[in-house]
PDB file of N, CA, C and O in Angstrom:
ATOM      1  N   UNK A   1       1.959 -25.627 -28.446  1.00  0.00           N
ATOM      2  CA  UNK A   1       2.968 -24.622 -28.690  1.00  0.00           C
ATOM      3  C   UNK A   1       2.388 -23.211 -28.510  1.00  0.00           C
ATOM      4  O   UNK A   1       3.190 -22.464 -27.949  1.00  0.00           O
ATOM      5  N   UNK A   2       1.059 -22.564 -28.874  1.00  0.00           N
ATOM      6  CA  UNK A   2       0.766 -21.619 -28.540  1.00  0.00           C
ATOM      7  C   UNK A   2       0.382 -21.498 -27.130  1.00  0.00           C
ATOM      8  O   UNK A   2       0.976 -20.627 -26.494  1.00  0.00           O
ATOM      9  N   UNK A   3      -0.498 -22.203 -26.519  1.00  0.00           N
ATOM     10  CA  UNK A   3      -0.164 -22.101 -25.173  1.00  0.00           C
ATOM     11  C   UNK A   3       1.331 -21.911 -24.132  1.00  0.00           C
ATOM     12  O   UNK A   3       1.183 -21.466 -22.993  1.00  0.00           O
ATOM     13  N   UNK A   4       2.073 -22.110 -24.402  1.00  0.00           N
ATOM     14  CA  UNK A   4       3.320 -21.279 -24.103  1.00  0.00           C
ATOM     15  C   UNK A   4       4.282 -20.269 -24.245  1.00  0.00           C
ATOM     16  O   UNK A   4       5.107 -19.693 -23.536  1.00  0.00           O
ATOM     17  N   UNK A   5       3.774 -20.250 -25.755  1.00  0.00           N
ATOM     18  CA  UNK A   5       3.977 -18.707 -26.717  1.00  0.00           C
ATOM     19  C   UNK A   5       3.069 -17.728 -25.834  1.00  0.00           C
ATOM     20  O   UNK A   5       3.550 -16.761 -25.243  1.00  0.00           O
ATOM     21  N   UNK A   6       1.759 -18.055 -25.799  1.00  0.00           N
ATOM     22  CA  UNK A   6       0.856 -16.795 -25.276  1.00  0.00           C
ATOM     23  C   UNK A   6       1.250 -17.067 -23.348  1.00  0.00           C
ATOM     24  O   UNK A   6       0.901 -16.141 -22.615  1.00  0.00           O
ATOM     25  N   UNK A   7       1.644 -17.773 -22.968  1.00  0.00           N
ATOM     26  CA  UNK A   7       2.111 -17.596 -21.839  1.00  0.00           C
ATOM     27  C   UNK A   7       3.203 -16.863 -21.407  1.00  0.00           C
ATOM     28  O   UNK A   7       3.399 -16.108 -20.455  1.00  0.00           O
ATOM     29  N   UNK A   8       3.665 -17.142 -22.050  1.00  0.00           N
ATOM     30  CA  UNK A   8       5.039 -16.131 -21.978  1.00  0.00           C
ATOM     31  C   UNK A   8       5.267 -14.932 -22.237  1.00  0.00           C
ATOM     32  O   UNK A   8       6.053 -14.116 -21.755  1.00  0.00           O
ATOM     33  N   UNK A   9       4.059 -14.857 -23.528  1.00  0.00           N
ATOM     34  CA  UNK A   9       3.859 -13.396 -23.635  1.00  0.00           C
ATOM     35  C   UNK A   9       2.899 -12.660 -22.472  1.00  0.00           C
ATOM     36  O   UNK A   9       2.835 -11.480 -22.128  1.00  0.00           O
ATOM     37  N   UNK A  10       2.266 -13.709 -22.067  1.00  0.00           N
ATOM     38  CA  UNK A  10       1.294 -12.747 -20.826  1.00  0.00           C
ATOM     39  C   UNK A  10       2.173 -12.385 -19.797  1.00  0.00           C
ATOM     40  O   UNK A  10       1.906 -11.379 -19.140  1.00  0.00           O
ATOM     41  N   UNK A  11       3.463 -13.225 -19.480  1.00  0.00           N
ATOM     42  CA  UNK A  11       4.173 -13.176 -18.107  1.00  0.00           C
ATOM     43  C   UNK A  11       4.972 -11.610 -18.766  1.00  0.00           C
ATOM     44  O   UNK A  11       5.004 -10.529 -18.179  1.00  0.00           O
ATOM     45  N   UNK A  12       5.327 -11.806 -19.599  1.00  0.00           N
ATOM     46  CA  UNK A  12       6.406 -10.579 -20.367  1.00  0.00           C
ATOM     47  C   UNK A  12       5.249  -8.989 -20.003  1.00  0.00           C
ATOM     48  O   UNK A  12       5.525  -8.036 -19.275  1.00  0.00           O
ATOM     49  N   UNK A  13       4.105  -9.200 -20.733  1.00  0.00           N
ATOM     50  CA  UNK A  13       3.192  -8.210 -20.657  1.00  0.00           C
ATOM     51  C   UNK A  13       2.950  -7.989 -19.208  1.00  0.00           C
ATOM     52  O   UNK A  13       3.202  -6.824 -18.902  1.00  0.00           O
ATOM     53  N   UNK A  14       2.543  -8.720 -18.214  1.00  0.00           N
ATOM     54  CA  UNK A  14       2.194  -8.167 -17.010  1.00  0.00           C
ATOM     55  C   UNK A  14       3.779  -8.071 -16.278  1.00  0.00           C
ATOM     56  O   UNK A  14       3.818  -7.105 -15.516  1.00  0.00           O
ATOM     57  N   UNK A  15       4.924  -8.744 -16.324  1.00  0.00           N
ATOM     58  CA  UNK A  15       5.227  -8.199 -15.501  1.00  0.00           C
ATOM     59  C   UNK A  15       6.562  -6.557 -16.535  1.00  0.00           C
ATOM     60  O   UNK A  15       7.631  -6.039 -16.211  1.00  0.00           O
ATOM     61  N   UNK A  16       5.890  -6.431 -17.392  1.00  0.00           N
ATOM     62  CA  UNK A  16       6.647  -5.453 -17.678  1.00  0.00           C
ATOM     63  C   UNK A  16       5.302  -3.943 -17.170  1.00  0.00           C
ATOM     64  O   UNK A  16       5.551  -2.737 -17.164  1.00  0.00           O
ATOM     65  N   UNK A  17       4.301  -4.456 -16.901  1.00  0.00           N
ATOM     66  CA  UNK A  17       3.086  -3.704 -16.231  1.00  0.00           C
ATOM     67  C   UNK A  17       3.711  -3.345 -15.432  1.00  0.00           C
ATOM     68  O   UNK A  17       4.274  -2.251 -15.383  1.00  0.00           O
ATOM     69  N   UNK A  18       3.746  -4.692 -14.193  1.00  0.00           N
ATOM     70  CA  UNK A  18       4.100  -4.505 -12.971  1.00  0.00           C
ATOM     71  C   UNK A  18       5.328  -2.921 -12.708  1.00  0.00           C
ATOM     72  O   UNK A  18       5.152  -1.868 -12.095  1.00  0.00           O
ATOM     73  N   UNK A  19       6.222  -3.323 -13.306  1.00  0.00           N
ATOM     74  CA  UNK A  19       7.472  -2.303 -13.337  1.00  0.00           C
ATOM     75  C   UNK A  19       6.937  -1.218 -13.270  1.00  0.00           C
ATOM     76  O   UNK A  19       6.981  -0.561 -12.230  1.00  0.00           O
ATOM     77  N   UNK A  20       6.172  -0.700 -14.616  1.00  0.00           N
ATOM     78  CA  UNK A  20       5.703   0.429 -15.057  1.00  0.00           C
ATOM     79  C   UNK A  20       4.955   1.116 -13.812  1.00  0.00           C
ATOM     80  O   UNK A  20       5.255   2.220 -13.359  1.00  0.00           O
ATOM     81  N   UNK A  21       4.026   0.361 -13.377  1.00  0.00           N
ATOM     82  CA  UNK A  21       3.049   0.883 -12.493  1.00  0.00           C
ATOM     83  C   UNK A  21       4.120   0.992 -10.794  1.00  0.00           C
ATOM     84  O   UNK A  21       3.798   1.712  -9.849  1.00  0.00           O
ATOM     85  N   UNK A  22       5.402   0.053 -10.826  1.00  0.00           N
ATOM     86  CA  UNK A  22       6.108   0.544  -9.115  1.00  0.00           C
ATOM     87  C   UNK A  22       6.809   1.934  -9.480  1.00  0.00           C
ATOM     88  O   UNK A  22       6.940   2.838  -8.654  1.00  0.00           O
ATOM     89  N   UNK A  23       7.319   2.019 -11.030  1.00  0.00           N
ATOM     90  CA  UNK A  23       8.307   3.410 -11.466  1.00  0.00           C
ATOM     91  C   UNK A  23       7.115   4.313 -11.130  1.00  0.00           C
ATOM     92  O   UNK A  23       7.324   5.198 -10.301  1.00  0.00           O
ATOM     93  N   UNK A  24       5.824   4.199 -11.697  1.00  0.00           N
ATOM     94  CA  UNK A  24       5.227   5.226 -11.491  1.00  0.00           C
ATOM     95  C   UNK A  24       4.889   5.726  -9.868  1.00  0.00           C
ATOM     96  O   UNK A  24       5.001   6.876  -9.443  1.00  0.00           O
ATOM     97  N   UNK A  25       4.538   4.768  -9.262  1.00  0.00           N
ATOM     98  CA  UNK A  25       3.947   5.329  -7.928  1.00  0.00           C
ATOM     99  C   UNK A  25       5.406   5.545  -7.031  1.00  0.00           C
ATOM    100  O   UNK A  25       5.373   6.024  -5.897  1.00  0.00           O
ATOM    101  N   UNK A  26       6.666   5.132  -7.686  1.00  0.00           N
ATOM    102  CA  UNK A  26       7.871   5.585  -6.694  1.00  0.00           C
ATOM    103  C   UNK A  26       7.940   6.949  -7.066  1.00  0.00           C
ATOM    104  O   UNK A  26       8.283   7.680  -6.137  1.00  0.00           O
ATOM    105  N   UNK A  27       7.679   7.613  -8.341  1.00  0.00           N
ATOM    106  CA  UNK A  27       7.806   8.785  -8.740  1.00  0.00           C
ATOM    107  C   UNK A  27       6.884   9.654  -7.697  1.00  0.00           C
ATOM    108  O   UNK A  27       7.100  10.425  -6.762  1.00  0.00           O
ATOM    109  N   UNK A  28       5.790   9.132  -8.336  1.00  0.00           N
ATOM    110  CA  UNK A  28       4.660   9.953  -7.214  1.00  0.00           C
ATOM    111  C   UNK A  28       4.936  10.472  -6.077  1.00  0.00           C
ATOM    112  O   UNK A  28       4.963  11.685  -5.869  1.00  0.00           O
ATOM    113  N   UNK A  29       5.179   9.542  -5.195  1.00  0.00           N
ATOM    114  CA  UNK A  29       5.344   9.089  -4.112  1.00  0.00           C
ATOM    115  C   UNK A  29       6.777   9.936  -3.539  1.00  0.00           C
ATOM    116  O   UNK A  29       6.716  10.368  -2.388  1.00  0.00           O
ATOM    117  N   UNK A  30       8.214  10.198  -4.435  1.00  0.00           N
ATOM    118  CA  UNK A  30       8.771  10.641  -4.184  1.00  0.00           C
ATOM    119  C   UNK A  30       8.498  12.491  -4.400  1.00  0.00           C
ATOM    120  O   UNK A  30       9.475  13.230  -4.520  1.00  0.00           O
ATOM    121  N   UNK A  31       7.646  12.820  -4.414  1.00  0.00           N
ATOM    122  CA  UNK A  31       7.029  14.186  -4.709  1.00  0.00           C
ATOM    123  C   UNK A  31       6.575  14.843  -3.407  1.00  0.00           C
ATOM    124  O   UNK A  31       6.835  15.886  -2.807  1.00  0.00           O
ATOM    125  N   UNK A  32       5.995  14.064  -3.279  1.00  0.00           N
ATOM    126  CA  UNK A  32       5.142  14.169  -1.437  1.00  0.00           C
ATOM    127  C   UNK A  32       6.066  14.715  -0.613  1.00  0.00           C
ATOM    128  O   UNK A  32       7.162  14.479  -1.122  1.00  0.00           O
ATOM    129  N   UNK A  33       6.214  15.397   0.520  1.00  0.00           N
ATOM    130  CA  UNK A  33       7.112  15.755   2.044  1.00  0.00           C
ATOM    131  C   UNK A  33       6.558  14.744   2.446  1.00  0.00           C
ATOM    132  O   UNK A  33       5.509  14.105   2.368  1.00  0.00           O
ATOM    133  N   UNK A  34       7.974  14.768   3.102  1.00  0.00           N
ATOM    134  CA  UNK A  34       7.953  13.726   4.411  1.00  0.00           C
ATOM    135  C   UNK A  34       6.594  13.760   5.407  1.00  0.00           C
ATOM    136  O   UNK A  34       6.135  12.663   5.724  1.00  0.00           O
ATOM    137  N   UNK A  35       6.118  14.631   5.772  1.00  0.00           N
ATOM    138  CA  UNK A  35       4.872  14.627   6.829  1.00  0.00           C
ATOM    139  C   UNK A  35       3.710  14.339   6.270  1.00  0.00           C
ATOM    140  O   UNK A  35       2.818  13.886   6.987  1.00  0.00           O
ATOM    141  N   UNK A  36       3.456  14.578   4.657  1.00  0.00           N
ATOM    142  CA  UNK A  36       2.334  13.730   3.703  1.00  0.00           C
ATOM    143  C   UNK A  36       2.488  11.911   4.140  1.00  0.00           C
ATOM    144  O   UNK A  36       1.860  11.075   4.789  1.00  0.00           O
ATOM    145  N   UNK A  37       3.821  12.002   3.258  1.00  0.00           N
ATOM    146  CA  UNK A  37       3.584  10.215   3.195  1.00  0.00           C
ATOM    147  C   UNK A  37       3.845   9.736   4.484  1.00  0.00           C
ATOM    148  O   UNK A  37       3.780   8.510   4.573  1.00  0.00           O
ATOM    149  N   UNK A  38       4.182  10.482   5.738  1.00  0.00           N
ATOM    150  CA  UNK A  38       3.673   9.545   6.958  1.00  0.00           C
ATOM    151  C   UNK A  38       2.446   9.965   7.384  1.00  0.00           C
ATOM    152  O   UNK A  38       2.049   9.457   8.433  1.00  0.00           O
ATOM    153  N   UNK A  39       1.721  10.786   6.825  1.00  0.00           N
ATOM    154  CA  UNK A  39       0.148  10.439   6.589  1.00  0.00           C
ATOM    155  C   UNK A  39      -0.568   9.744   6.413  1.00  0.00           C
ATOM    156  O   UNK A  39      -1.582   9.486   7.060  1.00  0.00           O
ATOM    157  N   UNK A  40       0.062   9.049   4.951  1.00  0.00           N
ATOM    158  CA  UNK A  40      -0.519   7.710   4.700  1.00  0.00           C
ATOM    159  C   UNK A  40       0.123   6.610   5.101  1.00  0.00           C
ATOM    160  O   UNK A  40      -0.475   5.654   4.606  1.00  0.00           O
ATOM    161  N   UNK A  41       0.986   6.264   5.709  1.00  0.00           N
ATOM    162  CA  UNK A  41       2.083   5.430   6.497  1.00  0.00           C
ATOM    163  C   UNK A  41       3.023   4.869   5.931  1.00  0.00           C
ATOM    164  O   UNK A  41       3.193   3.662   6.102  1.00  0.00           O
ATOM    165  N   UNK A  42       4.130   5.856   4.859  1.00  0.00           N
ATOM    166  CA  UNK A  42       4.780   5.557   4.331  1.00  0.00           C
ATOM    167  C   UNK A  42       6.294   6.284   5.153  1.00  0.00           C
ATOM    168  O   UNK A  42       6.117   7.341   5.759  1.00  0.00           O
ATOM    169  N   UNK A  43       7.344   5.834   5.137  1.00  0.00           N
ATOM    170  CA  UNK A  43       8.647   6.729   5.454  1.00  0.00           C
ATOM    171  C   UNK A  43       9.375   7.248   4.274  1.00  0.00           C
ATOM    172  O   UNK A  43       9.124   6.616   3.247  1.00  0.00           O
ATOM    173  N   UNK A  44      10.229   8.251   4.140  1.00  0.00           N
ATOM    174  CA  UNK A  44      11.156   8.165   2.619  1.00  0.00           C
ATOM    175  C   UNK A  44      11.722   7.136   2.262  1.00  0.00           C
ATOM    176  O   UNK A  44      11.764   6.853   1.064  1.00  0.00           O
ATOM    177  N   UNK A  45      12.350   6.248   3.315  1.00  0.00           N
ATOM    178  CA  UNK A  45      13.085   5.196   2.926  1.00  0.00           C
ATOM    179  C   UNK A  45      12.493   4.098   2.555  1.00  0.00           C
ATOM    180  O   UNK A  45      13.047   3.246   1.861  1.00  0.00           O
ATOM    181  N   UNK A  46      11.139   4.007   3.048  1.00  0.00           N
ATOM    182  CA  UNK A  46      10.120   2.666   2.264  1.00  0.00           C
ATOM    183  C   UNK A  46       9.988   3.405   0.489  1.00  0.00           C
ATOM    184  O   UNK A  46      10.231   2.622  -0.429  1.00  0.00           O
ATOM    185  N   UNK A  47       9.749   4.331   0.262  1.00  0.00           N
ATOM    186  CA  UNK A  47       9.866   5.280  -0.780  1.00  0.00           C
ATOM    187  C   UNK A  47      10.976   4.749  -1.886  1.00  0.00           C
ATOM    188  O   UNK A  47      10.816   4.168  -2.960  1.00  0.00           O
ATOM    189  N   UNK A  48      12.276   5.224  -1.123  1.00  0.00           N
ATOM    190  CA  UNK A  48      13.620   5.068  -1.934  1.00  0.00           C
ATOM    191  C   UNK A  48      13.909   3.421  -1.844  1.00  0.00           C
ATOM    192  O   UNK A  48      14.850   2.901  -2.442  1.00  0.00           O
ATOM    193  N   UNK A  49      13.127   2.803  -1.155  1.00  0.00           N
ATOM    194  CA  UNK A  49      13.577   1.242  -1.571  1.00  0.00           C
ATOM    195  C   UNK A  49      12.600   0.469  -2.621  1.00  0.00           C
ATOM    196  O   UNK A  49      12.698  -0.526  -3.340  1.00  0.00           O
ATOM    197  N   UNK A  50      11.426   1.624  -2.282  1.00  0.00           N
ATOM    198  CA  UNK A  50      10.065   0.846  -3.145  1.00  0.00           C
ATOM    199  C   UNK A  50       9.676  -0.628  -2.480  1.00  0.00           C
ATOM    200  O   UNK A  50       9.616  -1.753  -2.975  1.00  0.00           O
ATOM    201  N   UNK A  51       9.427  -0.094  -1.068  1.00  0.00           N
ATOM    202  CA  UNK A  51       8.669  -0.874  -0.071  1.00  0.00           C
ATOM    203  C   UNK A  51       7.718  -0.729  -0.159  1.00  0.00           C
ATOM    204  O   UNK A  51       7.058  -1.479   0.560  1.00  0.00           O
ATOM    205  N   UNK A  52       7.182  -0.078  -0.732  1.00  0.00           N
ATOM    206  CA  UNK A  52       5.617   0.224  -0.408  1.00  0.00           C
ATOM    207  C   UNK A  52       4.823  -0.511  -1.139  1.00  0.00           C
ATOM    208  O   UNK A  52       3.626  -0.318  -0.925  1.00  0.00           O
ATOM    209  N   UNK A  53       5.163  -1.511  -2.154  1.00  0.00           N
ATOM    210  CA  UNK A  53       4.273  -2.180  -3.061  1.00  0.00           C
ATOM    211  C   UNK A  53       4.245  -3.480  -2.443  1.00  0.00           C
ATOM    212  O   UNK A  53       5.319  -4.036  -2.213  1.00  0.00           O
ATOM    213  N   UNK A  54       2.902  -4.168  -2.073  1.00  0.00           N
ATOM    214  CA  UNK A  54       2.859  -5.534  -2.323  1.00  0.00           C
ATOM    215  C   UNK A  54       1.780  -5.929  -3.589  1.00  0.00           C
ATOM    216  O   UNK A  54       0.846  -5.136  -3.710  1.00  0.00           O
ATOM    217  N   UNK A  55       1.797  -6.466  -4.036  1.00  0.00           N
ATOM    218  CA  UNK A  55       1.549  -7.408  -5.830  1.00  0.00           C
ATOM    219  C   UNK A  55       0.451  -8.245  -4.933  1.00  0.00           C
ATOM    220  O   UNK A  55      -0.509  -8.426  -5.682  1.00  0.00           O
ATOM    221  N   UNK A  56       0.269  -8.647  -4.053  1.00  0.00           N
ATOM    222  CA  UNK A  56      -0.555  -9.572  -3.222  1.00  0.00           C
ATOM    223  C   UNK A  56      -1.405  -8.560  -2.964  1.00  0.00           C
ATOM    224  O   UNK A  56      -2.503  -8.795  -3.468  1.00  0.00           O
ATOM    225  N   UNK A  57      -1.373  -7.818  -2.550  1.00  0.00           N
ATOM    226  CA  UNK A  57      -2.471  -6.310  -2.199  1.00  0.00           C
ATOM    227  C   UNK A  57      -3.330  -6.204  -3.318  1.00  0.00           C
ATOM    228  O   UNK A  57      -4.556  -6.259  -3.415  1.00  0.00           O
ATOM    229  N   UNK A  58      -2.146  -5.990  -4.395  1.00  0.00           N
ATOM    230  CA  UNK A  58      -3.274  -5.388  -5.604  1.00  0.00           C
ATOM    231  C   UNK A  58      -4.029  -6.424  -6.320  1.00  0.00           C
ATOM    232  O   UNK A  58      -4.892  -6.140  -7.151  1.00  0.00           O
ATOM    233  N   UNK A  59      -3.704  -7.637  -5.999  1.00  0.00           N
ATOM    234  CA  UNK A  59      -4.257  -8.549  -6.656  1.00  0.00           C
ATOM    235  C   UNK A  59      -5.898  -8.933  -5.955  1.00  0.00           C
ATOM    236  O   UNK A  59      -6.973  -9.211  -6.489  1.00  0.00           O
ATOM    237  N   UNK A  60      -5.502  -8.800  -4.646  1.00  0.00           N
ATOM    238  CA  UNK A  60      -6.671  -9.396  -3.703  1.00  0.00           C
ATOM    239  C   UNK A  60      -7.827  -7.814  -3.561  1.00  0.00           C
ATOM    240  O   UNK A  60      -8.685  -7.462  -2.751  1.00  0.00           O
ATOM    241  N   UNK A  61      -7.290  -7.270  -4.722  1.00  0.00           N
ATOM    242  CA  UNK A  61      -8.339  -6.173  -4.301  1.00  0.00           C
ATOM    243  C   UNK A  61      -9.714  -6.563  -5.051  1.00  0.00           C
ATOM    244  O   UNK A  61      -9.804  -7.125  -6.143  1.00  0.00           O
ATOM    245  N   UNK A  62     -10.755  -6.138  -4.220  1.00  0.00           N
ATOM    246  CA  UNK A  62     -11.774  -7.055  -4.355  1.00  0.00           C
ATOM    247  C   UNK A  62     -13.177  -5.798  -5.539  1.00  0.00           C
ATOM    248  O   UNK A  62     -13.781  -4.730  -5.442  1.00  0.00           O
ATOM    249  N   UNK A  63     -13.013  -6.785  -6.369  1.00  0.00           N
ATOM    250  CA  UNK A  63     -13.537  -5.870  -7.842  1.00  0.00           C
ATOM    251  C   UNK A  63     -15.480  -5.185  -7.474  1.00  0.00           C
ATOM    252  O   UNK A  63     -15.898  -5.170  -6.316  1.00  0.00           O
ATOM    253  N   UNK A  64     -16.081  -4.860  -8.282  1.00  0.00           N
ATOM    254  CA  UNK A  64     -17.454  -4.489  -7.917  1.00  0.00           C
ATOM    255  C   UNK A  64     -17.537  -3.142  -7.721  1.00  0.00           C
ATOM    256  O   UNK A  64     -16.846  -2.216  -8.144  1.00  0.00           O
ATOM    257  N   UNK A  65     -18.640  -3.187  -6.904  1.00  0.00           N
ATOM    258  CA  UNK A  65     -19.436  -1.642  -6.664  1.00  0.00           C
ATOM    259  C   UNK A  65     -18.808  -0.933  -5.393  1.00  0.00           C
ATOM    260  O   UNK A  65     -18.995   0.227  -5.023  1.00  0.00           O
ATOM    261  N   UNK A  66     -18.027  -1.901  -4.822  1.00  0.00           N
ATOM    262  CA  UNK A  66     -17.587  -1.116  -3.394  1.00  0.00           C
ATOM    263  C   UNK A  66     -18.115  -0.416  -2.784  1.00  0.00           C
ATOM    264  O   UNK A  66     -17.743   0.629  -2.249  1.00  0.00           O
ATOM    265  N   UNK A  67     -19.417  -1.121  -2.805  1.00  0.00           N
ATOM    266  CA  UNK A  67     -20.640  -0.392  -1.849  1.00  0.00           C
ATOM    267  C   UNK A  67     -21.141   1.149  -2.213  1.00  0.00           C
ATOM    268  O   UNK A  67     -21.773   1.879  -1.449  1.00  0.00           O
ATOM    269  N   UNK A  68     -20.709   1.471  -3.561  1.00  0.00           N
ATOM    270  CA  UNK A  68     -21.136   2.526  -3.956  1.00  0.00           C
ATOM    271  C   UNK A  68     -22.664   2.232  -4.571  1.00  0.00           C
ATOM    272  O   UNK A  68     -22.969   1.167  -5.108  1.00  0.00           O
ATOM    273  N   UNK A  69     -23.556   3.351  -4.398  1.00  0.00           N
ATOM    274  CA  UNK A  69     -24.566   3.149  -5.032  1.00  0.00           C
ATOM    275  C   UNK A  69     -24.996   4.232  -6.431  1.00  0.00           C
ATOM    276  O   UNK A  69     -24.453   5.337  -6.432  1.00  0.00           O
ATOM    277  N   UNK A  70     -25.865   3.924  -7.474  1.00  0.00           N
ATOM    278  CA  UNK A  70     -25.968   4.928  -8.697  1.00  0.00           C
ATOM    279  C   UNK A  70     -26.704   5.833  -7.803  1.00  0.00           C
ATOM    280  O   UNK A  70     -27.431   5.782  -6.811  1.00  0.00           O
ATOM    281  N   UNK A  71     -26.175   6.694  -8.621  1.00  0.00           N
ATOM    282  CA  UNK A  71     -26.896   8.513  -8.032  1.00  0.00           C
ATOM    283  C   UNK A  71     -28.381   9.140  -8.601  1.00  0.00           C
ATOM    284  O   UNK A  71     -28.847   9.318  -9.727  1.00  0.00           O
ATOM    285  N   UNK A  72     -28.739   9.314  -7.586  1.00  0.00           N
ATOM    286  CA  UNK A  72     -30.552   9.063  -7.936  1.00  0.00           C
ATOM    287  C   UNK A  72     -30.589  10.522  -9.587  1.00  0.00           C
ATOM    288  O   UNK A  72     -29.982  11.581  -9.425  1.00  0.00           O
ATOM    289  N   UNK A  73     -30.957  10.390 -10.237  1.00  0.00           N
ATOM    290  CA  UNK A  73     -31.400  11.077 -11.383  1.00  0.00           C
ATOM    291  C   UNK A  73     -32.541  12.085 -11.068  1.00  0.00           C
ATOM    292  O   UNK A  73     -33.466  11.322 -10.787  1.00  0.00           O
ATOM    293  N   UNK A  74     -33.044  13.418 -10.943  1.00  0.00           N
ATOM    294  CA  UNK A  74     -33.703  13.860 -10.839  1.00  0.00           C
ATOM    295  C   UNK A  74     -34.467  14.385 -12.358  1.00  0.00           C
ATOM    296  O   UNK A  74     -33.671  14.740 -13.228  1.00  0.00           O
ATOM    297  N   UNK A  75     -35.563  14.429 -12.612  1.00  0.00           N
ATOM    298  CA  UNK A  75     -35.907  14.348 -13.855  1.00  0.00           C
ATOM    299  C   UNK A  75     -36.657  16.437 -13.677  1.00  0.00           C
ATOM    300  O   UNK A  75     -37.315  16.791 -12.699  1.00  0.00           O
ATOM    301  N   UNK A  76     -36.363  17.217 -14.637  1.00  0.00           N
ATOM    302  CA  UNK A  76     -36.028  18.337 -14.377  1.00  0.00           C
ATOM    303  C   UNK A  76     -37.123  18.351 -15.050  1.00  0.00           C
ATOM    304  O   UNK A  76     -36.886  19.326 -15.763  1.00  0.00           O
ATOM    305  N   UNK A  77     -38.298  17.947 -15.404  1.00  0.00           N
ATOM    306  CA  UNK A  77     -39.411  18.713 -15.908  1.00  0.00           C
ATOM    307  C   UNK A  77     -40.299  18.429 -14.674  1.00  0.00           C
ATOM    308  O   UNK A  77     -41.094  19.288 -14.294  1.00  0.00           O
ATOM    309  N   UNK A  78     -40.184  17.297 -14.071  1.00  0.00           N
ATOM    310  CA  UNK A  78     -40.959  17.168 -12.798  1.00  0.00           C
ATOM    311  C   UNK A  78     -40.792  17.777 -11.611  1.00  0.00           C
ATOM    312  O   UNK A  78     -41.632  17.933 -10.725  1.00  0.00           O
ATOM    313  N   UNK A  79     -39.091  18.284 -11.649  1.00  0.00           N
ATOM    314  CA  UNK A  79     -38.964  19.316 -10.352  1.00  0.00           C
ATOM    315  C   UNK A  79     -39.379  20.691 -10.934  1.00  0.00           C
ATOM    316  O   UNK A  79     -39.657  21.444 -10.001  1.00  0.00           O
ATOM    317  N   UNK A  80     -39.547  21.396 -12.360  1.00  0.00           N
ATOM    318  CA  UNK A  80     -40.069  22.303 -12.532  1.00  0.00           C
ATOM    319  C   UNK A  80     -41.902  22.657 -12.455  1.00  0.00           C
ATOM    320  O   UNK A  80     -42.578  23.665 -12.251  1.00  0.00           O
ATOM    321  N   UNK A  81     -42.166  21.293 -12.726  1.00  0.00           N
ATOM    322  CA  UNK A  81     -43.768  21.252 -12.370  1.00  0.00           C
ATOM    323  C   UNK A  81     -44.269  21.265 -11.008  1.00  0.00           C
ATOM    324  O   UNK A  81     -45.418  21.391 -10.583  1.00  0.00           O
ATOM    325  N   UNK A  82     -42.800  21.056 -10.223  1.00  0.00           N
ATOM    326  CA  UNK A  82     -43.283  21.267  -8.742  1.00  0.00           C
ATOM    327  C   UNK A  82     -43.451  22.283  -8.356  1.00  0.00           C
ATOM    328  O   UNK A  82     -44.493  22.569  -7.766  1.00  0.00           O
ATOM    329  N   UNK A  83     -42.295  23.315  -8.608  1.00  0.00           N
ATOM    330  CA  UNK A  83     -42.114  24.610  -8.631  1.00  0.00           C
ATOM    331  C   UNK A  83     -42.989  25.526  -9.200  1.00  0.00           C
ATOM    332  O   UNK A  83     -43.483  26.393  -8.479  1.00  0.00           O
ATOM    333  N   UNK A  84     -43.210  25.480 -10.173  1.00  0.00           N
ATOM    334  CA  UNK A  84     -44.797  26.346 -11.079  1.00  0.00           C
ATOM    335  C   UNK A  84     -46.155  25.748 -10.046  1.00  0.00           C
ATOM    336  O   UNK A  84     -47.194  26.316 -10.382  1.00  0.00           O
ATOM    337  N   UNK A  85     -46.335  24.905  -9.072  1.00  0.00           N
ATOM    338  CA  UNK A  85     -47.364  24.843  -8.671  1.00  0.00           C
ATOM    339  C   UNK A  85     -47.495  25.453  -7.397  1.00  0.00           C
ATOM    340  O   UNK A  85     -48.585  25.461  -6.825  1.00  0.00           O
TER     341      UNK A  85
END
């Protein structure tokens, strides 16, 4: 019985997400001129229909470092000891 209780509540919770997050980016999205969002390859009317979301996109987005790397730390008593010499 809780396994379907908490299922249902997960389906309720994400897809009341889902909503939240297409209202938001239709908002966004409707802010932009026309010559922005066919920048990014959107039209107004993919806009005003809220074409622009696929749920398969955001899902398959692929988690990690995205090839970013940490940013080297420079340690500031050793670049000042360089400098005084």
């Amino acid at each position: 019985m809780e396994n379907t209780f908490l299922a249902k509540v997960n389906n309720f919770i994400s897809s009341a997400f889902e909503k939240i997050a297409i209202s938001r980016t239709k908002q966004a999205l409707a802010m932009l001129d026309d010559r922005t969002l066919n920048d990014i390859g959107f039209t107004r009317q993919q806009v005003i229909n809220g074409d622009f979301f696929n749920a398969k996109d955001v899902l398959d987005f692929p988690a990690g470092s995205m090839g970013l790397t940490k940013p080297v730390i420079q340690d500031n008593k050793k670049a000042e000891n360089k400098e005084a010499a």
